[in-house]
SERO-496522 format. One line per field, with one value per residue (C-alpha): residue number from 1; residue in three letters; x, z, y. Coordinates in steps of 0.05 Angstrom, whole numbers, plus 5000, padded with zeros to 4 digits. Each point is the difference from the previous one (the first is absolute). Example, Ala and Ser with C-alpha at 12.3 -4.5 7.8 and 13.67 -1.06 7.14 Angstrom:
// SERO-496522
lofi: 1:2 .
guke: Ala:Ser .
c1: 5246:5027 .
c3: 5156:4987 .
c2: 4910:5069 .
//
This chain:
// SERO-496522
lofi: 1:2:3:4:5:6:7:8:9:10:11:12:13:14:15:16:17:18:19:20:21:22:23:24:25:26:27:28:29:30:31:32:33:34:35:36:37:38:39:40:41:42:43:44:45:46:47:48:49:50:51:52:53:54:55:56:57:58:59:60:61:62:63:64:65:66:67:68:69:70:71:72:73:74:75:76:77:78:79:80:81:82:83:84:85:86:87:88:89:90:91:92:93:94:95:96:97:98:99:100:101:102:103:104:105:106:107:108:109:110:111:112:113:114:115:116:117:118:119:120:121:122:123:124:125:126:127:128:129:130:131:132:133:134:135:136:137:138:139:140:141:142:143:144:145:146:147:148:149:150:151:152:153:154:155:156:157:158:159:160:161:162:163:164:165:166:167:168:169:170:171:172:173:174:175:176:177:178:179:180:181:182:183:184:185:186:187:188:189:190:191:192:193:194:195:196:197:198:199:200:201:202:203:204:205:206:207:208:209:210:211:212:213:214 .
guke: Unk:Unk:Unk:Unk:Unk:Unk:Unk:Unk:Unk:Unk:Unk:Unk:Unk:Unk:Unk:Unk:Unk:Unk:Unk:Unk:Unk:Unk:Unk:Unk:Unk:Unk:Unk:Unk:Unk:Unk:Unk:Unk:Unk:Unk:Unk:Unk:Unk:Unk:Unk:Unk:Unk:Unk:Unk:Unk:Unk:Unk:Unk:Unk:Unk:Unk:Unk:Unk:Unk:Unk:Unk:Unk:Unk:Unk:Unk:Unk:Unk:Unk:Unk:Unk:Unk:Unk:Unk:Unk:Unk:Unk:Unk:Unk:Unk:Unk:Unk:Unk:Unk:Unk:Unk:Unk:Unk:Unk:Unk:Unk:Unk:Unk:Unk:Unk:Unk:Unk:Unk:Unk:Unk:Unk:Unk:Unk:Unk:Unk:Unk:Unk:Unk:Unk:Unk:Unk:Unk:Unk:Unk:Unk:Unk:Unk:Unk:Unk:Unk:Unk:Unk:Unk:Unk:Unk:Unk:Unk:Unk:Unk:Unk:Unk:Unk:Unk:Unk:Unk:Unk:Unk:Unk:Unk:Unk:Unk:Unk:Unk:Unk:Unk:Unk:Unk:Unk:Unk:Unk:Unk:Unk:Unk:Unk:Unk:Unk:Unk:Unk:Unk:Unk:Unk:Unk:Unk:Unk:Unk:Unk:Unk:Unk:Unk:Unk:Unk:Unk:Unk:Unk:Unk:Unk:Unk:Unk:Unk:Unk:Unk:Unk:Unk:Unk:Unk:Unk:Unk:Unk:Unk:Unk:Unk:Unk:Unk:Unk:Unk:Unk:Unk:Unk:Unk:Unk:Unk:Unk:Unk:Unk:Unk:Unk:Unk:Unk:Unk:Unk:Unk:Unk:Unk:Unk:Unk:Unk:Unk:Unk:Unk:Unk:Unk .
c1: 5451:4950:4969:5000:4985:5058:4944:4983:5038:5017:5039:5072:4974:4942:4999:4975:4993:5006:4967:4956:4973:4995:4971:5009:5000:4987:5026:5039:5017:5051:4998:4955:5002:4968:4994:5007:4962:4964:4964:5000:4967:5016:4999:4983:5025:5036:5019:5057:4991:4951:5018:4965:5006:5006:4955:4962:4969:5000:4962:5008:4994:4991:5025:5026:5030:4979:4996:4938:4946:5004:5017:5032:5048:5072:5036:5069:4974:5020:4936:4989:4953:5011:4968:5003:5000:4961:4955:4978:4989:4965:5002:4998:4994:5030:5023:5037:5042:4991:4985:5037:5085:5024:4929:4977:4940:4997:4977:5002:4991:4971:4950:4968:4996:4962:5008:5000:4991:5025:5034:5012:5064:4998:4955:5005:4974:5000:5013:4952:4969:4960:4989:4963:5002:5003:4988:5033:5023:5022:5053:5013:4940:5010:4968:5005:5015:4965:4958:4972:4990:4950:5008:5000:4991:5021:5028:5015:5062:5014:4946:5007:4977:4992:5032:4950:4959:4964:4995:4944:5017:4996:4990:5022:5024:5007:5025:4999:4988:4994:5031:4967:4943:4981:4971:4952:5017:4926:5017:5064:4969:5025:4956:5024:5042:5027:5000:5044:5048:4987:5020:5062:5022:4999:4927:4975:5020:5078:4996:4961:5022:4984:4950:4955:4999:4969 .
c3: 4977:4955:4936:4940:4936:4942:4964:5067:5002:5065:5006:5034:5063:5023:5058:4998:5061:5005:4969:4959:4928:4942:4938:4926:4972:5067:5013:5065:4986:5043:5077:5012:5066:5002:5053:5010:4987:4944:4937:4933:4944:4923:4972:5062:5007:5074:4986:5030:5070:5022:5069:5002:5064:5007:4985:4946:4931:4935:4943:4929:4973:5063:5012:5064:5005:4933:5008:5019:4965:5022:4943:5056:5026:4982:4965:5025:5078:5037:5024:5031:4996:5064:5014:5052:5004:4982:4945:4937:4931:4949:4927:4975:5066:4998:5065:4983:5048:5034:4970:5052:5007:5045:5015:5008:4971:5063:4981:5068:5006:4987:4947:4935:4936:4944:4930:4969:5059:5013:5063:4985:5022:5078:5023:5061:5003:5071:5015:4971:4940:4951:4934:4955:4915:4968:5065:4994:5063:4976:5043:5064:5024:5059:5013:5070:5025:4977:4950:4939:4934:4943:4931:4959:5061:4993:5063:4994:5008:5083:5019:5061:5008:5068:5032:4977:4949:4943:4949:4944:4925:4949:5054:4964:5026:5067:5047:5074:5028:5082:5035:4995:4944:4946:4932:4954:4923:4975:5041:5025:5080:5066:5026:5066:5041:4961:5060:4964:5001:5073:5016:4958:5042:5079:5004:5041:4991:5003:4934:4968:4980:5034:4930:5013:5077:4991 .
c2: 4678:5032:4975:5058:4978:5013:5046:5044:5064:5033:5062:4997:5038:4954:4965:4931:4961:4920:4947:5048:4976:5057:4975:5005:5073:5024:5073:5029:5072:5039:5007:4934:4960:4925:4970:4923:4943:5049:4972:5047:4969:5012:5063:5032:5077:5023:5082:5040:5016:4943:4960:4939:4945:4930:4946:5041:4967:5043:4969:5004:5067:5038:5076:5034:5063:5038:5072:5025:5025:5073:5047:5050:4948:5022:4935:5032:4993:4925:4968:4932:4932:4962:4932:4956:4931:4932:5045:4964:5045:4971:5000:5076:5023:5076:5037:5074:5033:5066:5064:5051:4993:4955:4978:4921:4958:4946:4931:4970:4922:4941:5032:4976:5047:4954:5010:5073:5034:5066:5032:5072:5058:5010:4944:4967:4928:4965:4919:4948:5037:4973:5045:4965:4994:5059:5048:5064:5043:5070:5045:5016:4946:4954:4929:4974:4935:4936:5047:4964:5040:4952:5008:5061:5045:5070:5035:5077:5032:5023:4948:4964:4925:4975:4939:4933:5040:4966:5033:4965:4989:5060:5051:5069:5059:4983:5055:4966:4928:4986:4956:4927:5030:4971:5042:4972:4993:5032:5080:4990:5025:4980:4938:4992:4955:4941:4949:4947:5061:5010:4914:5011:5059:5008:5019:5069:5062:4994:4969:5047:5074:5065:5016:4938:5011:5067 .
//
């Protein structure tokens, strides 16, 4: 049985799975799926068309699934935010669904999105993500597996972040991180194999992608 607070309001149409908790003043527009076992915290916003799995936490004040910031996108066209399971969004995290009809932002699973960050239209994030305070992802990008984006990073829109990438604190403008690399905060270059990166991983070259090998 799930726990939704007398204040929360959650349109006729949602589905919401067992034991989940929705807080006060939380919102759950039309065409929502929660999955079970999920935590949303007060005042925390879920917009139409957003799937979200089991076992997921939603603080306070968090947003996922508000339209994208693309002032071609077509409000009239039905597009999607789908996460997976065991993710945890912090306080003012935002995520926004996709920009293109009937297309997906993917938040896979088990990832961590600290407070104010920012997942854009159209990304793709893989399992066991870290992004950071305040770190900003803009469209279309994609962040690997067991990546880990610091605070205040900025990674450009179409970018690709390899599998067990660091990426270091108030790097700007970033257009493409390897697999296992780490970036300095002072220039925001390419240092090399991050071999803490390499341990977590399988080590060699099947766990690194085709751009570092070459």
């Amino acid at each position: 049985m799930s726990n939704i607070h007398s204040t929360a309001i959650v349109a006729s149409d949602s589905i919401i799975g067992e034991n989940v908790s929705i807080g006060p003043y939380a919102i759950i527009e039309e065409n929502v799926r929660i999955g079970d076992n999920t935590s949303i915290g007060a005042h925390a916003i879920i917009k139409a068309h957003s799937y979200i799995g089991e076992n997921n936490t939603i603080h306070d004040n968090a947003m996922l699934g508000n339209l994208p910031q693309d002032i071609s996108f077509d409000r009239s066209k039905v597009t999607h935010l789908v996460i997976g399971d065991n993710n945890e969004f912090r306080e003012f995290c935002n995520i926004h669904r996709a920009s293109v009809e009937n297309g997906k932002t993917i938040i896979k699973n088990n990832c961590y999105f600290m407070a104010c960050s920012h997942v854009a239209h159209d990304c793709v994030i893989e399992d066991n993500v870290i992004i950071c305070n305040g770190a900003l992802v803009a469209g279309h990008a994609k962040v690997g597996h067991n990546a880990f984006i610091s605070g205040n990073v900025a990674v450009h829109q179409f970018c690709s972040i390899g599998a067990y990438a660091m990426i270091g604190g108030l790097v700007q403008g970033l257009k493409e991180g390897g697999c296992i690399a780490f970036r300095a905060r002072e220039e925001g270059e390419e240092m090399g194999e991050r071999e803490i990166g390499r341990e977590r991983g399988e080590g060699g070259e099947q766990s690194r992608c085709q751009h570092c090998i070459e």
